[in-house]
DSSP file (Angstrom, degrees, kcal/mol; ACC not computed):
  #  RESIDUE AA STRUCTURE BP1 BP2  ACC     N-H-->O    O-->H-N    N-H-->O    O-->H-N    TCO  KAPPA ALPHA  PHI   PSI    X-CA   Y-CA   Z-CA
    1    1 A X              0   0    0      0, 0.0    24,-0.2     0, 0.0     2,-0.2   0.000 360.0 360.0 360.0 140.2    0.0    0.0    0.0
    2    2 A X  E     -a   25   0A   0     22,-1.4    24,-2.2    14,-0.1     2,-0.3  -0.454 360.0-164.1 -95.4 176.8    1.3    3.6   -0.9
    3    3 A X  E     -a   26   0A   0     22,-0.2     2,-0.3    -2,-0.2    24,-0.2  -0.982   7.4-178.9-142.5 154.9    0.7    6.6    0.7
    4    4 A X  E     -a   27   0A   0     22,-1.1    24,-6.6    -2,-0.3     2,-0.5  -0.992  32.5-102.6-149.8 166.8    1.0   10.4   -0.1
    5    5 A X  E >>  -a   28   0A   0     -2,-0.3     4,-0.9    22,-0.2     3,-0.9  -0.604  29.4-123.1 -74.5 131.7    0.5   13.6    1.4
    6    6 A X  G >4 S+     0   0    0     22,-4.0     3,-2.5    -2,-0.5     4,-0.2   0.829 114.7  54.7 -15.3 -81.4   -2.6   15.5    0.5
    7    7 A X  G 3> S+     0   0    0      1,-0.3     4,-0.6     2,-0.2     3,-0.4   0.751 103.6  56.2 -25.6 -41.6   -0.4   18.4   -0.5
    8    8 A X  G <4 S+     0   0    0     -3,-0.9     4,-0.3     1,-0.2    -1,-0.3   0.732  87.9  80.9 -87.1  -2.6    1.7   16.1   -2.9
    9    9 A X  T X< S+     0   0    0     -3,-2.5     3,-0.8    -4,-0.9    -1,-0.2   0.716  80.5  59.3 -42.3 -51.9   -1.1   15.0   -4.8
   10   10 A X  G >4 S+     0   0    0     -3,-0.4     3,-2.2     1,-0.2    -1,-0.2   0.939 108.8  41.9  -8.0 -91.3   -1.4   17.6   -6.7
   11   11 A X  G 3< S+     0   0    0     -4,-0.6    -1,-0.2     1,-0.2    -2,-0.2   0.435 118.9  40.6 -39.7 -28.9    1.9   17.4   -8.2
   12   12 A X  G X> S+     0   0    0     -3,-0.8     4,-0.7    -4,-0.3     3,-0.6  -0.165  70.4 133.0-145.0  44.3    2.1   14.0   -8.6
   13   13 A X  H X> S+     0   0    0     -3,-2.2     3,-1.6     1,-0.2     4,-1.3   0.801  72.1  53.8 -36.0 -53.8   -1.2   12.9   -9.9
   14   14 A X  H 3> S+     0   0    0      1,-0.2     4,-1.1     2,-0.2    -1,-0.2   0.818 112.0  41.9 -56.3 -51.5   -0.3   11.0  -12.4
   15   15 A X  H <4 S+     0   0    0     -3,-0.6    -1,-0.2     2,-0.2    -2,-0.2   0.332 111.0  60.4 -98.2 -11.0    2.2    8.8  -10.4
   16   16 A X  H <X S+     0   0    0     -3,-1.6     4,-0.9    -4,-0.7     3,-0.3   0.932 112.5  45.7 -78.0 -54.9   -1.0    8.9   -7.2
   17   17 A X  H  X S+     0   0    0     -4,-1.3     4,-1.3     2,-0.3    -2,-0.2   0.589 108.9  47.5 -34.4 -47.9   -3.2    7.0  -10.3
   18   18 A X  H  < S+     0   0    0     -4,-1.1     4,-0.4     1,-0.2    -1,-0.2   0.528 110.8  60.8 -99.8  -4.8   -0.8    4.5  -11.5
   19   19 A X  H  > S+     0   0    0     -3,-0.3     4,-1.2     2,-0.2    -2,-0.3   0.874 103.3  44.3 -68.0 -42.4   -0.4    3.7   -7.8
   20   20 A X  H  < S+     0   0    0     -4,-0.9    19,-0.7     2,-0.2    -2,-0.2   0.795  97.2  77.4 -81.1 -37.9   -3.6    2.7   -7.0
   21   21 A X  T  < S+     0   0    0     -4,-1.3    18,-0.5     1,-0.2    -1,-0.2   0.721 116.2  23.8 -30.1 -87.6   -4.0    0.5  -10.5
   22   22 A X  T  4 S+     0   0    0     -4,-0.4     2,-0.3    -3,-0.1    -2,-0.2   0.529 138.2  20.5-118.2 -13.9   -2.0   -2.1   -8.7
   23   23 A X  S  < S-     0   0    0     -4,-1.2     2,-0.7    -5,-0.0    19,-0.1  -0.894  76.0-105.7-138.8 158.6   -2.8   -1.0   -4.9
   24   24 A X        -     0   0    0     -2,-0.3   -22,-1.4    14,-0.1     2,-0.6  -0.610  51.2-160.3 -79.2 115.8   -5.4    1.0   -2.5
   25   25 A X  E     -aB   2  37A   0     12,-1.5    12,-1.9    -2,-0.7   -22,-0.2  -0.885   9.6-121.7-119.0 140.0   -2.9    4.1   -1.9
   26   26 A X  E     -aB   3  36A   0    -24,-2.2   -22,-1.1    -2,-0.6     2,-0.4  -0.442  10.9-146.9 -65.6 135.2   -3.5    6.6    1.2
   27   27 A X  E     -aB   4  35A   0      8,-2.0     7,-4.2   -24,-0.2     8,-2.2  -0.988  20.9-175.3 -76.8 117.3   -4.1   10.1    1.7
   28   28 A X  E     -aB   5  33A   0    -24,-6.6   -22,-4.0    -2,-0.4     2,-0.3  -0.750  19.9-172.7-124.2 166.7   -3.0   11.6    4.3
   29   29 A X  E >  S- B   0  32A   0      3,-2.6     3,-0.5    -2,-0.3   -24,-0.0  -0.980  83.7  -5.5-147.2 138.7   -3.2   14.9    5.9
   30   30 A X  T 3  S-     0   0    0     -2,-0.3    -1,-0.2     1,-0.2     2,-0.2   0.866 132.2 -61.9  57.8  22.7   -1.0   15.9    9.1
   31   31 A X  T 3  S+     0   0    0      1,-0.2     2,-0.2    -3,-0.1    -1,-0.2   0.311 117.3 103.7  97.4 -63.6   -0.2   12.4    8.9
   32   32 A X  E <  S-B   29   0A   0     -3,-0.5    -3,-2.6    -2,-0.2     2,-0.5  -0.589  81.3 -83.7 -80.8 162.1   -3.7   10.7    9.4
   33   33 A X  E     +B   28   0A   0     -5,-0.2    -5,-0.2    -2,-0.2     3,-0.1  -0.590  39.0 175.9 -85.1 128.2   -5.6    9.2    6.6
   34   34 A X  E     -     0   0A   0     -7,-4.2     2,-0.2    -2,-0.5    -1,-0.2   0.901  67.0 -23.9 -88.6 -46.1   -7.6   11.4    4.8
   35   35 A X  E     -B   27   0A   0     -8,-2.2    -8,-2.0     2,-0.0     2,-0.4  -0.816  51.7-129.2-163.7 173.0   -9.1    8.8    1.7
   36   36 A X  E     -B   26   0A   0    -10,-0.2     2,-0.4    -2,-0.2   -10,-0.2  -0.950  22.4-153.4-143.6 132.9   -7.9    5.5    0.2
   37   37 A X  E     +B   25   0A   0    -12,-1.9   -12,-1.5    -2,-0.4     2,-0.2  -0.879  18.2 177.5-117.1 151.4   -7.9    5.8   -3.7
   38   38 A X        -     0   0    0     -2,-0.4   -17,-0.2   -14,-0.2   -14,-0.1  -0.887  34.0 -91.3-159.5 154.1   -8.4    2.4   -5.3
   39   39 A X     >  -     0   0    0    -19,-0.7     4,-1.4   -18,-0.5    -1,-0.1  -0.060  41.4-100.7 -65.6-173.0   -8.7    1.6   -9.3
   40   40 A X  H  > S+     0   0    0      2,-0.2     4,-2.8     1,-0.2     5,-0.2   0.952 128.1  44.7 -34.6 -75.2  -12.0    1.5  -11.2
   41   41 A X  H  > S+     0   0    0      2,-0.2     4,-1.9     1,-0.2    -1,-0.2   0.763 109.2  53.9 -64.2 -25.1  -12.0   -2.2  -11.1
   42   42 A X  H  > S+     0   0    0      2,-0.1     4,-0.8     1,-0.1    -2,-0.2   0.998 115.1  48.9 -73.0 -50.2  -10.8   -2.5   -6.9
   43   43 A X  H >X S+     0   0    0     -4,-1.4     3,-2.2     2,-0.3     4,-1.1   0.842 108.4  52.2 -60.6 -67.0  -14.0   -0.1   -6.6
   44   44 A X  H >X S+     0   0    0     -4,-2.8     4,-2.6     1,-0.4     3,-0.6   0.933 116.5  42.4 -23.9 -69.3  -16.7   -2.5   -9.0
   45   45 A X  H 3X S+     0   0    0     -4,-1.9     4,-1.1     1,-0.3    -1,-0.4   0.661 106.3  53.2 -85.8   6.8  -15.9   -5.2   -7.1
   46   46 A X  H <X S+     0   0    0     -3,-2.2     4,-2.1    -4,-0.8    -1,-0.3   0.705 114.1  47.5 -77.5 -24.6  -16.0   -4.0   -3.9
   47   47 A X  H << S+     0   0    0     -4,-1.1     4,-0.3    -3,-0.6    -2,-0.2   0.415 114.8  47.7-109.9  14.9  -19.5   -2.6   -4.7
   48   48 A X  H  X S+     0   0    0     -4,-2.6     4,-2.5    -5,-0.1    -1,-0.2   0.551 112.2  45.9 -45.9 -37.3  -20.5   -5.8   -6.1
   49   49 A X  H  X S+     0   0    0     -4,-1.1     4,-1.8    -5,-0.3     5,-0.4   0.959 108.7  51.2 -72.2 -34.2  -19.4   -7.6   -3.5
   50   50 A X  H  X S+     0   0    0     -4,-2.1     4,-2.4     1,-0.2    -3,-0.1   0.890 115.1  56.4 -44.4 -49.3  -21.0   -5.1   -0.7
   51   51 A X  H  > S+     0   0    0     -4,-0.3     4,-2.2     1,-0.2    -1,-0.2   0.975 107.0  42.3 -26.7 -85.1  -24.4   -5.9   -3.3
   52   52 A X  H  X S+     0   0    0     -4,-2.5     4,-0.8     1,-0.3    -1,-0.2   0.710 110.9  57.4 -64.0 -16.1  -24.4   -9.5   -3.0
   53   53 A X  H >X S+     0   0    0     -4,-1.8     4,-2.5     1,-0.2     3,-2.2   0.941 112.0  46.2 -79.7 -44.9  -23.6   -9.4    1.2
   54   54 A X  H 3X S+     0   0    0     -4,-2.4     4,-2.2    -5,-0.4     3,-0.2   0.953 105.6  53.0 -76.2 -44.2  -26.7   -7.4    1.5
   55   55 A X  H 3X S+     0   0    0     -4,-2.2     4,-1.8     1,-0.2    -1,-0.3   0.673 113.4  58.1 -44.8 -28.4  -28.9   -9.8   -0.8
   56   56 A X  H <X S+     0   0    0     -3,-2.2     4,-3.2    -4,-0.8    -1,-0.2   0.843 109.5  36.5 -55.3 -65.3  -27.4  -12.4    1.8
   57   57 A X  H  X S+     0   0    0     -4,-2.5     4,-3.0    -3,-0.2    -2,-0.2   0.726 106.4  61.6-100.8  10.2  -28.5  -11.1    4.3
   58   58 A X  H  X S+     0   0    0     -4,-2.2     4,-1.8    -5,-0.4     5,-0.4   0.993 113.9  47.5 -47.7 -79.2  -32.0   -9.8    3.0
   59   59 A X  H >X S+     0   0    0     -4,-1.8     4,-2.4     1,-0.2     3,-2.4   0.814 107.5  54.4 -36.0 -64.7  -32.6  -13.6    2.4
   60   60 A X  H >X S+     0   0    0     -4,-3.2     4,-1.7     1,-0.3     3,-1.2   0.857 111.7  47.6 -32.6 -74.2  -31.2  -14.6    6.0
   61   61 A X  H 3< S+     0   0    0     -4,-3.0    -1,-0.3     1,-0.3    -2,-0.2   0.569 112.7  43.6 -83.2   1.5  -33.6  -12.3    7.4
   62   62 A X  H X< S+     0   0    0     -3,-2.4     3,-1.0    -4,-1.8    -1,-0.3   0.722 108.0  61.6 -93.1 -21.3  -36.8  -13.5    5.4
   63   63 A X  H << S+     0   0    0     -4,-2.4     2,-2.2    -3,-1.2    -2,-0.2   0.985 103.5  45.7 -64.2 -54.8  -35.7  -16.9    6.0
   64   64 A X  T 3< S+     0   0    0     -4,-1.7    -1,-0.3     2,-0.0     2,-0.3  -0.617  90.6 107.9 -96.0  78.1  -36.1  -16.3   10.3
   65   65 A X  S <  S-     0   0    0     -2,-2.2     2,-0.2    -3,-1.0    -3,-0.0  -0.806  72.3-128.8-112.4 156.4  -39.8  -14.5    9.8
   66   66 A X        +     0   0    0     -2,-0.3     2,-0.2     3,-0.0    -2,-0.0  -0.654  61.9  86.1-103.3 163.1  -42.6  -16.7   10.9
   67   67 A X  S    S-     0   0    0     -2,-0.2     2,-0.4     0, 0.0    -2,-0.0  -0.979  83.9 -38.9 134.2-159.7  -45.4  -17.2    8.5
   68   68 A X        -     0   0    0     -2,-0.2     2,-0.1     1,-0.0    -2,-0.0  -0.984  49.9-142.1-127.4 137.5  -46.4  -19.6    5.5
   69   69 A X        -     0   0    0     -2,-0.4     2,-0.2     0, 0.0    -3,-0.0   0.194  20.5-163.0-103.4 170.0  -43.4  -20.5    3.1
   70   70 A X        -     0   0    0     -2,-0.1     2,-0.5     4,-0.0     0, 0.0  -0.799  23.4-103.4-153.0 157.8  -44.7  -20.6   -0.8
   71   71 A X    >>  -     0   0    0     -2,-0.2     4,-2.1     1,-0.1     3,-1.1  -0.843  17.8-127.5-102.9 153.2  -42.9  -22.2   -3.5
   72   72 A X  H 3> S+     0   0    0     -2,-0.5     4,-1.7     1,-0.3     5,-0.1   0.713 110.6  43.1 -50.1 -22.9  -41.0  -20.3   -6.0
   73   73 A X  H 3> S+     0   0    0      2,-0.2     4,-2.1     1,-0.2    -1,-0.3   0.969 104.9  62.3 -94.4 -38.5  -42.7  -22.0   -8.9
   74   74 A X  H X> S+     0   0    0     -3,-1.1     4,-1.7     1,-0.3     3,-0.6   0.977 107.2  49.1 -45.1 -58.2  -45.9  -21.7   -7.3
   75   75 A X  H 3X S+     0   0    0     -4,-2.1     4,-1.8     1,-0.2    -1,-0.3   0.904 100.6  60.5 -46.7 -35.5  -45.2  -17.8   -7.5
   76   76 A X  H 3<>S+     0   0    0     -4,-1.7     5,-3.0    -5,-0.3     6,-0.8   0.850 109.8  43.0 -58.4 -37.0  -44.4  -17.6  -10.7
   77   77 A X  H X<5S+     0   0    0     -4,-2.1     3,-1.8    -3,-0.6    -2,-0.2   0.943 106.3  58.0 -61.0 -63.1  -47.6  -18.9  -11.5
   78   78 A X  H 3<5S+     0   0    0     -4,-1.7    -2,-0.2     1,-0.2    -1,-0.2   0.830 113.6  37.2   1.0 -78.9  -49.3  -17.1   -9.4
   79   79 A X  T 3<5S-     0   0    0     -4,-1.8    -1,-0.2    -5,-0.3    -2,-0.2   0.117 119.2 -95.5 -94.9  24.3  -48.0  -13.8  -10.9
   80   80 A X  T < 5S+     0   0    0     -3,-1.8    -3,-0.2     1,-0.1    -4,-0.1   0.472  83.3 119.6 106.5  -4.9  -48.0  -14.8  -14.3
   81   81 A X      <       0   0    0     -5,-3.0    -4,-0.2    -6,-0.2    -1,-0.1   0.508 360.0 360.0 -84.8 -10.6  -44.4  -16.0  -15.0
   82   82 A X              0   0    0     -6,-0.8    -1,-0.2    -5,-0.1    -5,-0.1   0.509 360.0 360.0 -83.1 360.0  -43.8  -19.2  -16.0
């Protein structure tokens, strides 16, 4: 993982950019971490994966409500989809 100072960013954009292709590189300011820059593609899949956790646990939590189950092809029928 890289880091740079806020300040040097500026200056050496280009070289902040072509860090982050291959790694998440820090910004810091004073020292602390300002931001984490990551490529295109580290970004995609992080908000794919983030997607599929939540779809996870959607299901988990329909799964423990009480009530009367249906089956999935019965819905489909039901609304018209098979």
């Amino acid at each position: 993982m890289f880091a740079f100072d806020l300040s040097d960013v500026p200056n050496n954009y280009a070289e902040v950019v072509q860090q982050a292709q291959s790694a998440p590189v820090v910004i810091e300011k004073h020292g602390r971490r300002e931001a984490v820059l990551v490529s295109s593609e580290s970004f995609d899949r992080f908000i794919e994966t983030t997607e599929e956790l939540d779809d996870i646990l959607a299901f988990d939590e329909a799964l423990s409500e009480e009530g009367e189950n249906a089956r999935w092809d019965e819905v489909k029928s039901e609304l018209g989809c098979l």
